[in-house]
C-alpha positions in Angstrom: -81.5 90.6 -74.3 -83.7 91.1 -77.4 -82.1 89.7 -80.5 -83.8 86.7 -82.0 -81.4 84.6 -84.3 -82.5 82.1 -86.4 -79.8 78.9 -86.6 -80.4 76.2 -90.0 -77.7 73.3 -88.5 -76.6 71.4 -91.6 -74.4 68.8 -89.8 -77.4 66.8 -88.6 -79.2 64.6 -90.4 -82.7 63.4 -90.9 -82.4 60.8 -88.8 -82.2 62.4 -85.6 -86.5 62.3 -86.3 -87.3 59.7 -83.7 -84.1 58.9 -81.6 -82.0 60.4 -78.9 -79.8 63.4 -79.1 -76.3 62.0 -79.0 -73.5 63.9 -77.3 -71.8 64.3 -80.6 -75.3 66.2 -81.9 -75.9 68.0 -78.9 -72.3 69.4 -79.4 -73.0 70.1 -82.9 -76.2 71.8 -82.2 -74.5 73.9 -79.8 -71.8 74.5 -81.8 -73.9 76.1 -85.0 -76.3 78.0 -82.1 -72.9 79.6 -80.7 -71.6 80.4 -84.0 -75.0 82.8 -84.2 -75.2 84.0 -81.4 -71.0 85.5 -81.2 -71.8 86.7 -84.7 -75.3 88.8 -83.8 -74.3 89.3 -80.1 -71.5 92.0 -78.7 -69.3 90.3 -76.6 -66.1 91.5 -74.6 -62.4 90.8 -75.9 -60.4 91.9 -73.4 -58.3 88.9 -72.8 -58.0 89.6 -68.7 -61.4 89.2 -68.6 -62.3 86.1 -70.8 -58.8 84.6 -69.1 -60.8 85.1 -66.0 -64.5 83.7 -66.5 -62.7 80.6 -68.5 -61.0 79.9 -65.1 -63.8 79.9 -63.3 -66.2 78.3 -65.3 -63.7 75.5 -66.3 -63.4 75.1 -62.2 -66.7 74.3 -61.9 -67.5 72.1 -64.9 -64.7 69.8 -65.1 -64.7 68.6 -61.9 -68.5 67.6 -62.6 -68.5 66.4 -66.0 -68.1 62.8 -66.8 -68.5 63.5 -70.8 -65.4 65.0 -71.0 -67.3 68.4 -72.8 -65.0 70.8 -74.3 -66.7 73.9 -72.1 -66.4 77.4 -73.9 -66.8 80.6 -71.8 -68.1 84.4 -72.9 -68.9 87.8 -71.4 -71.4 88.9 -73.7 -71.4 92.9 -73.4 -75.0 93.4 -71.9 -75.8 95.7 -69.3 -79.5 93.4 -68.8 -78.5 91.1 -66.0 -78.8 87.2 -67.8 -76.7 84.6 -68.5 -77.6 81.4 -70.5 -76.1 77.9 -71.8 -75.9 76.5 -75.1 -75.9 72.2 -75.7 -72.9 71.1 -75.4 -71.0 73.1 -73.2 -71.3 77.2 -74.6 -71.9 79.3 -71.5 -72.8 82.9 -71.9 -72.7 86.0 -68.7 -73.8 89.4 -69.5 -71.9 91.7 -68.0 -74.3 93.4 -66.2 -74.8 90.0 -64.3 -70.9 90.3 -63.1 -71.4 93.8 -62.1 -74.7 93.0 -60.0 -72.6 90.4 -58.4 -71.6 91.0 -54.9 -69.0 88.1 -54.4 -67.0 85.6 -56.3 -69.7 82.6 -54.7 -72.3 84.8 -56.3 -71.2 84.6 -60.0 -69.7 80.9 -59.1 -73.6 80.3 -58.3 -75.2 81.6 -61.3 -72.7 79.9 -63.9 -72.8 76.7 -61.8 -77.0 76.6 -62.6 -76.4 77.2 -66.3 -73.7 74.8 -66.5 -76.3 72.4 -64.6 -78.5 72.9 -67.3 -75.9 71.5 -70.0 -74.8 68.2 -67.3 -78.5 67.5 -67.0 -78.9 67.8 -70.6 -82.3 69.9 -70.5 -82.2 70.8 -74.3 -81.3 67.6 -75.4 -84.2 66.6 -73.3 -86.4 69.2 -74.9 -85.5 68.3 -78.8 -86.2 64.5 -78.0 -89.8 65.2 -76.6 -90.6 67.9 -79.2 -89.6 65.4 -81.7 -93.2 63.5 -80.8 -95.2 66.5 -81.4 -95.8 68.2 -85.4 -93.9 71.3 -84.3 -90.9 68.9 -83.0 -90.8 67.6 -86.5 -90.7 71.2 -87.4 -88.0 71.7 -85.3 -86.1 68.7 -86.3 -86.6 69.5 -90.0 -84.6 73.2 -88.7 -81.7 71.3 -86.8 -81.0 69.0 -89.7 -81.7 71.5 -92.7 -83.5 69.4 -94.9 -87.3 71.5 -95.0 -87.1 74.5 -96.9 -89.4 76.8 -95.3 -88.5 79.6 -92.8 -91.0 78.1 -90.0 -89.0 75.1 -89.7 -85.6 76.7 -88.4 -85.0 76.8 -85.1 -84.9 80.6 -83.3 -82.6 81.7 -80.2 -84.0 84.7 -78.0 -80.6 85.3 -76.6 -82.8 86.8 -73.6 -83.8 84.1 -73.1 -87.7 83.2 -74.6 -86.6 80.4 -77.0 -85.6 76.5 -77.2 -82.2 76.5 -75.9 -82.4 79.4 -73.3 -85.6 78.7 -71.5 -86.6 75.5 -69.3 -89.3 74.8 -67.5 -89.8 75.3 -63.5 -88.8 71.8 -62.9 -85.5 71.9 -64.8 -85.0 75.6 -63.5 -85.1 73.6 -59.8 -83.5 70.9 -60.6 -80.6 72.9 -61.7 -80.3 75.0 -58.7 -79.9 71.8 -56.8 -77.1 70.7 -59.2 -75.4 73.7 -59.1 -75.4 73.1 -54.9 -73.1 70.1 -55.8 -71.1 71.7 -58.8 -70.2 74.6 -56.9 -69.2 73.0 -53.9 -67.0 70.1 -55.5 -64.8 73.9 -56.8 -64.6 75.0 -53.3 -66.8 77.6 -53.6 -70.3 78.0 -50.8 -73.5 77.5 -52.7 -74.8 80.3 -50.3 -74.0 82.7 -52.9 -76.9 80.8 -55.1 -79.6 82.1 -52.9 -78.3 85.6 -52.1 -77.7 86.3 -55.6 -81.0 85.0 -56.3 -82.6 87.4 -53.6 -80.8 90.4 -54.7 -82.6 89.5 -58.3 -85.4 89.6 -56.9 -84.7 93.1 -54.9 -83.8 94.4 -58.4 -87.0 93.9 -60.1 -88.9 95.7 -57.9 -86.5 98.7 -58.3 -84.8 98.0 -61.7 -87.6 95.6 -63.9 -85.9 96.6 -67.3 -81.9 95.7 -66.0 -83.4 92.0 -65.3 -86.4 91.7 -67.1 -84.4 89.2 -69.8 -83.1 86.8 -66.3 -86.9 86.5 -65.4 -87.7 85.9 -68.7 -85.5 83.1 -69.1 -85.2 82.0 -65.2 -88.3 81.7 -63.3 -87.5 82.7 -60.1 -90.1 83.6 -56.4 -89.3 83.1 -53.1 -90.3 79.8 -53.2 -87.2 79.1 -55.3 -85.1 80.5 -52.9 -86.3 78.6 -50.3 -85.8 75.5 -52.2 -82.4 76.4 -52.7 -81.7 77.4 -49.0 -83.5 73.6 -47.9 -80.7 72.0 -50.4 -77.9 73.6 -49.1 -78.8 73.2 -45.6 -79.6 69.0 -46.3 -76.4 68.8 -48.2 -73.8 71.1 -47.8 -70.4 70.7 -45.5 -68.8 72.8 -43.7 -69.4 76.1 -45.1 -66.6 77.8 -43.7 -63.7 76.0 -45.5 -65.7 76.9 -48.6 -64.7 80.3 -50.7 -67.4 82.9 -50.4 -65.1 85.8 -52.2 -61.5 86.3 -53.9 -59.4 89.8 -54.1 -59.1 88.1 -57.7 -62.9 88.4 -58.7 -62.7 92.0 -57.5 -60.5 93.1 -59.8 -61.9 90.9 -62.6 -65.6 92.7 -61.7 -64.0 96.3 -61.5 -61.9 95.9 -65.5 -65.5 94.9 -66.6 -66.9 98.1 -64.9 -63.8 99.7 -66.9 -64.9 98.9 -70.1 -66.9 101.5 -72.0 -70.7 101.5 -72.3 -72.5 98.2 -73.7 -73.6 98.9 -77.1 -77.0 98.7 -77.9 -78.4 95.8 -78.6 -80.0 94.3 -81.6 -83.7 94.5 -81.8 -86.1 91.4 -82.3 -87.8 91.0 -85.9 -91.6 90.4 -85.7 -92.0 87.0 -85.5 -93.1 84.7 -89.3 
C-alpha cells in the first residue's frame, strides 16, 4: 500500500523522553496510529466478514497474551498482498492477502507473525532505542505533540516502509518463531507459515506489483523459510490433530472475492 499518514498523538507526554514505553502508551500510540490509518485507508464493512477475521484473530491472540490487550481486527480493502500490526493490539489484512491464501492455516500463519510482532512488543522496542538517538527525540517530540514542526511527527507507510509497519530481519525471525507457538496453542498447523511464505515468494517472480508492499514491509528469502520449517520441525506436535483448513474459511475467502473491485488507493506525498 502507498499512503503515507502522518499521526501527532496528544495523549503522551513529554516524559516518555528517556523511559520505557508502558503498555498503557503503547495502547495509546496504537490507538491514535489506528484512528489514521481507518480514516485514510478503505477498509471492508461487511459484517460476515469482519465477524469472521475477529474470530480468528481473537483465537490466536488470547490464548497467547498475558497483558490482557483488547485485540482489534480489519480487512483493509487492498488488492497488494500485506498485512501489518499496530502497538497495542490493531491488526490489519488486505484482502488480496485472504484471497492469495490457499487454506485457513495459511491466513492463521500470517496474522499469527503480525500479532507476534505486538506480544514481542517490536515497536515499543523501536521508540525506546530511537529515543537515544536526535531523530528518536524527534520522534518522541511527534508521539507526545509538544514540537511544533512537521519533521517531528511520526509517519505510517501503511505498506509498510515506516516506524510501526517495518522491523528488522531479527524481529521479522523472531516473529515467525512466535507465531509457530501462537498458532499452534489455537489448533491450527504452523505449516501453513512456510507454504504461504513460499507461495509469496512464487508471486514475486510472476506478480512483483500484487506483493511488492509484503516485501517491503516483511523481508522474506529462502533462508527464512528454512528457518521457519527448522522451528516447526524442533517444536511442533503432532501435526495431524492440528487444523490445516475449514469449509468456514472457504466461504469467508469466497464473500471477500464477492465484494466489488478495491478502490484505488491513496497516493504517497513527497516526503518534507
Amino acid at each position: 500500500m502507498h499512503a503515507r499518514l502522518a499521526v501527532a498523538l496528544p495523549m503522551l507526554t513529554a516524559s516518555l523522553i528517556g523511559c520505557a514505553v508502558g503498555d498503557d502508551q503503547e495502547r495509546a500510540i496504537g490507538q491514535d496510529a489506528a484512528t489514521q490509518v481507518e480514516r485514510e485507508m478503505p477498509l471492508v464493512s461487511d459484517p460476515a466478514i469482519t465477524a469472521y477475521l475477529t474470530t480468528l484473530g481473537t483465537e490466536l491472540a488470547v490464548k497467547n497474551d498475558d497483558r490482557n490487550r483488547q485485540w482489534q481486527f480489519r480487512v483493509v480493502d487492498a488488492e497488494q498482498i500485506n498485512a501489518f500490526a499496530l502497538p497495542g493490539g490493531f491488526v490489519y489484512v488486505n484482502r488480496g492477502l485472504i484471497e492469495r491464501a490457499s487454506s485457513a492455516s495459511e491466513l492463521a500463519g500470517v496474522m499469527g507473525h503480525e500479532i507476534a510482532h505486538v506480544l514481542l512488543r517490536h515497536s515499543a522496542e523501536r521508540l525506546e532505542k530511537a529515543q537515544k538517538t536526535n531523530v528518536g527525540v524527534s520522534i518522541v517530540c511527534g508521539l507526545t505533540n509538544i514540537c511544533s514542526s512537521d519533521a517531528a511527527r511520526v509517519a505510517i507507510n501503511v505498506g509498510g516502509a515506516a516506524l510501526f509497519a517495518r522491523f528488522s530481519r531479527r524481529d521479522e525471525l523472531a516473529a515467525d518463531s512466535a507465531a509457530v507457538g501462537i498458532v499452534e496453542r489455537a489448533g491450527y498447523d504452523p505449516r501453513g507459515i512456510a507454504t504461504m511464505f513460499a507461495a509469496l515468494m512464487r508471486d514475486r517472480e510472476q506478480h512483483p506489483d500484487i506483493v511488492a508492499a509484503w516485501f517491503g514491509s516483511h523481508p522474506l528469502e529462502e533462508t527464512r523459510v528454512a528457518r521457519v520449517e527448522q522451528v516447526i520441525a524442533a517444536t511442533s506436535r503432532d501435526n495431524a490433530a492440528l487444523r490445516r483448513d475449514d469449509p468456514a474459511f472457504h466461504e469467508f475467502q469466497e464473500r471477500v472475492r464477492a465484494l466489488p473491485p478495491s478502490p484505488p488507493l491513496p497516493t504517497q506525498p513527497s516526503a518534507p
